[in-house]
C-alpha positions as CSV (number, residue, x, y, z in Angstrom):
1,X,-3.6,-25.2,6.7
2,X,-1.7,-26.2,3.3
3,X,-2.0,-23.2,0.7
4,X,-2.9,-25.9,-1.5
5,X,-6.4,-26.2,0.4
6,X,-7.4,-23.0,1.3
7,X,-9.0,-22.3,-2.5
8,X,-6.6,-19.9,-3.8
9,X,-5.1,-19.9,-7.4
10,X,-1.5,-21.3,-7.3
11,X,-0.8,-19.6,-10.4
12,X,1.4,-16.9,-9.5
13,X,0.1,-14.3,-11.8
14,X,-3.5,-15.4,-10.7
15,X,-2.8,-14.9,-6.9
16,X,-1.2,-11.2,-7.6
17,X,-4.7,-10.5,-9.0
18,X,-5.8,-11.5,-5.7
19,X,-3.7,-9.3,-3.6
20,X,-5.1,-6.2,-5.6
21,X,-8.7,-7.4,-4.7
22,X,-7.3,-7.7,-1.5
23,X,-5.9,-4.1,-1.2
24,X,-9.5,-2.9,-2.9
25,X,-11.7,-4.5,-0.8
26,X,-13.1,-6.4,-3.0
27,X,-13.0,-9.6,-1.2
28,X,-15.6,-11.4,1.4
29,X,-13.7,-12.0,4.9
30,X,-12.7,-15.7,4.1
31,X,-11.2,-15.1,0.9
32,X,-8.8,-11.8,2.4
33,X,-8.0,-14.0,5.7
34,X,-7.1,-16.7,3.0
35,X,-5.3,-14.0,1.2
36,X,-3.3,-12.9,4.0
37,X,-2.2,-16.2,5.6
38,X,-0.7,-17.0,1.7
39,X,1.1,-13.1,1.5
40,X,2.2,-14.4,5.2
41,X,3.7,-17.5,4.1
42,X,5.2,-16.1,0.3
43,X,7.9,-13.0,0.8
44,X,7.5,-12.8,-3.4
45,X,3.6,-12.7,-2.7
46,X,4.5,-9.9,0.7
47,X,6.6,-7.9,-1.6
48,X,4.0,-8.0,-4.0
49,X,1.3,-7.2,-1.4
50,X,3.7,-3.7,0.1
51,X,4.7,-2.4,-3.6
52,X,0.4,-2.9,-4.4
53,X,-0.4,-0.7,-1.0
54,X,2.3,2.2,-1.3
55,X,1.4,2.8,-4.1
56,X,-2.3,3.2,-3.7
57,X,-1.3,5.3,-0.6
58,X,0.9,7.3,-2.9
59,X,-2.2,7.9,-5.3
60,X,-4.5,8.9,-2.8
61,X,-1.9,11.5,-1.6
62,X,-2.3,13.2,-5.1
63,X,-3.5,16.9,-5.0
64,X,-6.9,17.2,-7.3
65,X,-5.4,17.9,-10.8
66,X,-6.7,21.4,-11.1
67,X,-8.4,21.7,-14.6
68,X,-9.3,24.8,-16.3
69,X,-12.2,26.3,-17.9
70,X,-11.6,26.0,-21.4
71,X,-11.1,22.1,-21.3
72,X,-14.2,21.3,-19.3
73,X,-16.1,23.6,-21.8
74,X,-14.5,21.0,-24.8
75,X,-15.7,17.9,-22.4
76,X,-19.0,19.3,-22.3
77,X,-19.4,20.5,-26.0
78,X,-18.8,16.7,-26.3
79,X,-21.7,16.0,-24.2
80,X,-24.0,18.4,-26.3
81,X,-22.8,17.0,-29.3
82,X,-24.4,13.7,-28.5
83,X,-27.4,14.7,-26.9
84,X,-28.3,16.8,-30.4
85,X,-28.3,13.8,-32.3
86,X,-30.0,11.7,-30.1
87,X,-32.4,14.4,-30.6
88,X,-32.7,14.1,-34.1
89,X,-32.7,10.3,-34.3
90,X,-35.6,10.7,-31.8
91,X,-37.5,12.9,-33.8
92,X,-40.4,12.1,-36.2
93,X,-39.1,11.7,-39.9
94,X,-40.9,13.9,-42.6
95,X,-42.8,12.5,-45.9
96,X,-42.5,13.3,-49.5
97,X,-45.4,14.9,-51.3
98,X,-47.2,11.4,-51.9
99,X,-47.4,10.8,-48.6
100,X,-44.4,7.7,-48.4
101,X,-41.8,8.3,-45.6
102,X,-38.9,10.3,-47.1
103,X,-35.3,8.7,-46.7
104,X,-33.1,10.5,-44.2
105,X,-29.5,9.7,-43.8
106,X,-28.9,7.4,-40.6
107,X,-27.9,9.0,-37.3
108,X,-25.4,7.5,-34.8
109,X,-26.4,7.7,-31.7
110,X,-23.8,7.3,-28.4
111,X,-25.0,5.0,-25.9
112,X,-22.9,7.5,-23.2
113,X,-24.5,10.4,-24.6
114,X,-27.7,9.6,-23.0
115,X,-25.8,9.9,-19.5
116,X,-23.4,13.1,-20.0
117,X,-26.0,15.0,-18.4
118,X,-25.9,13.5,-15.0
119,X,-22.4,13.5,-15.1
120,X,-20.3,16.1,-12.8
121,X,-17.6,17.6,-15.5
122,X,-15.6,19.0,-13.4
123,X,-14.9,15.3,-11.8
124,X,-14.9,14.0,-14.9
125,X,-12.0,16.0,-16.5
126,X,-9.6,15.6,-13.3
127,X,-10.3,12.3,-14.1
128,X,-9.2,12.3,-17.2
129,X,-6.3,14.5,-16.3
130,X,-5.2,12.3,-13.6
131,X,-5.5,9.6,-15.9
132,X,-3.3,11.4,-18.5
133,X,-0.1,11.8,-15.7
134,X,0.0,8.2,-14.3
135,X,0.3,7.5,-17.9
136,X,2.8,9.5,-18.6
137,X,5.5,7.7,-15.7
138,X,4.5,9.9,-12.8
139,X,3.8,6.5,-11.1
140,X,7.8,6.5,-11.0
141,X,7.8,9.8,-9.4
142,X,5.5,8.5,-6.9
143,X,7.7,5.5,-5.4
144,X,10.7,7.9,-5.7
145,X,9.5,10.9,-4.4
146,X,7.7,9.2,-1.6
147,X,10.0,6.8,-0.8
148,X,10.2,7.2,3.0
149,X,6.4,7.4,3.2
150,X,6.4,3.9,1.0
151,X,8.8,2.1,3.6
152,X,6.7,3.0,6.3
153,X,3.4,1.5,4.6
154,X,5.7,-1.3,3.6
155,X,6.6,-2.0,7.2
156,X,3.0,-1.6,8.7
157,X,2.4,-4.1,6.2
158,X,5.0,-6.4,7.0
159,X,3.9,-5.8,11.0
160,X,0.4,-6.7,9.9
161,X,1.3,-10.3,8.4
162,X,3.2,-11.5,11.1
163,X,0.6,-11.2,13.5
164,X,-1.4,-13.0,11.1
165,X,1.1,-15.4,10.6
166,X,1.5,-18.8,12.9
167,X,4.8,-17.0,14.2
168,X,5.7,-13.6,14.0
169,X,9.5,-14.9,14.1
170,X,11.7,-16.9,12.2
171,X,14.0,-17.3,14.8
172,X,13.0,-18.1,18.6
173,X,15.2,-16.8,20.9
174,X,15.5,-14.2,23.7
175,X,19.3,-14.7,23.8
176,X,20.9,-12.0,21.4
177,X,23.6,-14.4,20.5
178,X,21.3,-16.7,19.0
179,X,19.9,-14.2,17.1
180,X,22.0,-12.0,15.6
181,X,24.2,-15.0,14.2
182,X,21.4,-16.0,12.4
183,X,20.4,-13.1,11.0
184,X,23.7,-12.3,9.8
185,X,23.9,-16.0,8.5
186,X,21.4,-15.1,6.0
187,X,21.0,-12.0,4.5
188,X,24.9,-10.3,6.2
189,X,23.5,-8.4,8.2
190,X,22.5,-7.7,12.1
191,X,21.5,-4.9,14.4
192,X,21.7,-4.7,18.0
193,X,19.4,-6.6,19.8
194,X,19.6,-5.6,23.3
195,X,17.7,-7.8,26.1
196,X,14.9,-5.5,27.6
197,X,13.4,-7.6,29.6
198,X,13.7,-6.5,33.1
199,X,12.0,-2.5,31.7
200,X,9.1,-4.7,30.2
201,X,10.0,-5.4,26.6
202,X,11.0,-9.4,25.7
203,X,13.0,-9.9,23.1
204,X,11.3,-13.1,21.5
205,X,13.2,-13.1,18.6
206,X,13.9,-12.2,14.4
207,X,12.5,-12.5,11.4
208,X,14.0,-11.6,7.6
209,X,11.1,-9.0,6.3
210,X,11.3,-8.0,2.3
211,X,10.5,-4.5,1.5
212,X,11.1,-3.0,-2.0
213,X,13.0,-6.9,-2.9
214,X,15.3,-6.5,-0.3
215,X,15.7,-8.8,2.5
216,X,15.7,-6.4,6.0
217,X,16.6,-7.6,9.7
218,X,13.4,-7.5,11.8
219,X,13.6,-8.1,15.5
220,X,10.6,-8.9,17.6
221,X,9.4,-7.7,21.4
222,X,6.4,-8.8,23.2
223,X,5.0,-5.6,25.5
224,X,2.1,-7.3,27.8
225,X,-0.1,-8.7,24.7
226,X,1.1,-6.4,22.3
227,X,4.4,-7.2,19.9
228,X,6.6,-5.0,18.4
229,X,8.2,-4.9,15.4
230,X,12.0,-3.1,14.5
231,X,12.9,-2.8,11.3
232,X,16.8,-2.2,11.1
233,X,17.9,-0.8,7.7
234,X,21.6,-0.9,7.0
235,X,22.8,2.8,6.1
236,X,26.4,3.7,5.0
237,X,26.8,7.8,4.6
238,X,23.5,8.5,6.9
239,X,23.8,10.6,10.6
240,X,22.0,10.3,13.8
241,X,18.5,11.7,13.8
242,X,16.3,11.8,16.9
243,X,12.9,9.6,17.3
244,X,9.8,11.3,15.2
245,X,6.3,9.4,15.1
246,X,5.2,8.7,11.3
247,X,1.1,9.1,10.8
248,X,-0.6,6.1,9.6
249,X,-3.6,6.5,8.2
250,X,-4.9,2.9,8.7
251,X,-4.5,0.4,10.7
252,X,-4.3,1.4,14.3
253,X,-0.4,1.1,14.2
254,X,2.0,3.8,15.9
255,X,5.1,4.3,14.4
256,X,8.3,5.5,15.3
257,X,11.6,6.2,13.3
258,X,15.5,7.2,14.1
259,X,18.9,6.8,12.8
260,X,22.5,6.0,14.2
261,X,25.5,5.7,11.8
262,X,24.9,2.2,11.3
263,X,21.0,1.4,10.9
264,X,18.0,3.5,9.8
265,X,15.7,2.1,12.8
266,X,11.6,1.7,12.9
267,X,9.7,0.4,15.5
268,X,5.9,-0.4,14.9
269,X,2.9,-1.7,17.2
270,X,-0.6,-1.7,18.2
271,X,0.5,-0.8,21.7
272,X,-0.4,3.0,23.3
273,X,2.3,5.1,21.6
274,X,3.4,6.3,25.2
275,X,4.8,2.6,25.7
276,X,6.2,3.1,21.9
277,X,7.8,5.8,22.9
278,X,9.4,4.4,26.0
279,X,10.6,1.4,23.9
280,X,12.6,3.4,21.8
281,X,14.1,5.3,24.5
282,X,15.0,2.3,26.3
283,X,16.3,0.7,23.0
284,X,18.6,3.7,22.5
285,X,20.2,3.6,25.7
286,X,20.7,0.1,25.8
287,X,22.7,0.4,22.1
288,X,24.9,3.6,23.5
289,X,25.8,1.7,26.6
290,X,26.9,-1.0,24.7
């Protein structure tokens, strides 16, 4: 389908706005497919879509703000305020001595008031307070502090697209020579890419995945029906650290993550995390047997 006829805004601040209706469910199941083939088809849009999603993960990760006594006794002085003089507007006005109405100054009322007391204050001032840091540039802290948490979500989102996608590769090839030439070609870069086929694991080729604006080698295995995705991420002064599963919350993906001295490796499927796990083993000893 052209993205020009699937009903989308081609306006590129209009279609962001999409993606965050997107990550918010706010969409009916035609308009998020639609949503996802364009994120699919756009890395500006796909970078868009992973910075929108680890950062709502990020968020949700947030201990309750712990508020204290004395400011949700304030918050609901507030709240009494209101309801007093909604009160007094409500109540009958007196007369003068000759029986005419008597003049009484005008009392505001507060539409809210009317509500503050069905309102739970103790939610409502972590609200507030949580409010009062993101404004105040903890939303920095969050990509920063959670950074390794962020690339996963990015990746599970990356993984998610391309089997949306018409091909989850940019490049076709099982021959390694094919595709680490043309991975390097583009973005100077390419990680091993050892054939696996005879222990059950295809190589069907690469892709170029963007996560935080940067342009990462992805390769691509087919296990039975299920693919899987390796993300290879270039590190200079890193060591070798040993296969650990990553929890995702969503999306029925397992996750696995290790490190040589060259690449910061992570593999990602819907397949049983036992054939994950023998992936990555096999993977491994391919690379150190050269």
């Amino acid at each position: 389908m052209n993205p020009t006829d699937d009903g989308l805004p081609e306006d590129r601040q209009d279609m962001k706005l999409m993606i965050h209706a997107l990550v918010d469910g706010e969409l009916d199941a035609a308009a998020a497919l639609a949503v996802e083939r364009r994120i699919a088809a756009d890395p500006e849009l796909a970078a868009e879509h992973a910075r929108i999603v680890a950062a709502q993960a990020a968020v949700a990760r947030l201990p309750r703000p712990q508020v204290s006594d004395a400011f949700m006794a304030r918050i609901a002085a507030i709240g009494a305020t209101g309801q007093q003089e909604n009160l007094e507007a409500a109540a009958p006005q007196s007369r003068d001595a000759s029986g005419r109405q008597a003049r009484t100054r005008p009392t505001r009322t507060w539409p809210a008031a009317r509500r503050f007391g069905s309102f739970d204050w103790r939610a409502m001032a972590a609200s507030i307070a949580l409010t009062a840091v993101l404004a105040s540039g903890a939303t920095q802290w969050l990509m920063v502090g959670n950074s390794t948490d962020s690339f996963a979500v990015a990746i599970a989102s990356g993984h998610r697209r391309s089997l949306l996608a018409a091909s989850p590769v940019d490049v076709v090839s099982s021959d390694r020579h094919t595709v680490k030439p043309w991975l390097d070609a583009r973005i100077g870069v390419s990680p091993p890419a050892p054939d696996l086929t005879k222990d059950g694991f295809a190589l069907l080729g690469g892709r170029i995945e963007v996560i935080g604006d940067k342009p990462m080698p992805a390769l691509v295995y087919r296990h039975h029906e299920h693919l899987i995705t390796l993300i290879a991420a270039p590190q200079q002064n890193g060591g070798a650290s040993a296969p650990v599963a990553t929890d995702l919350s969503a999306g029925g993906f397992s996750m696995v993550h290790w490190t040589d001295d060259a690449f910061s490796y992570w593999a990602i499927s819907d397949t049983e995390r036992p054939a994950l796990d023998e992936f990555v083993d096999r993977f491994r000893a391919a690379i150190t047997a050269g």
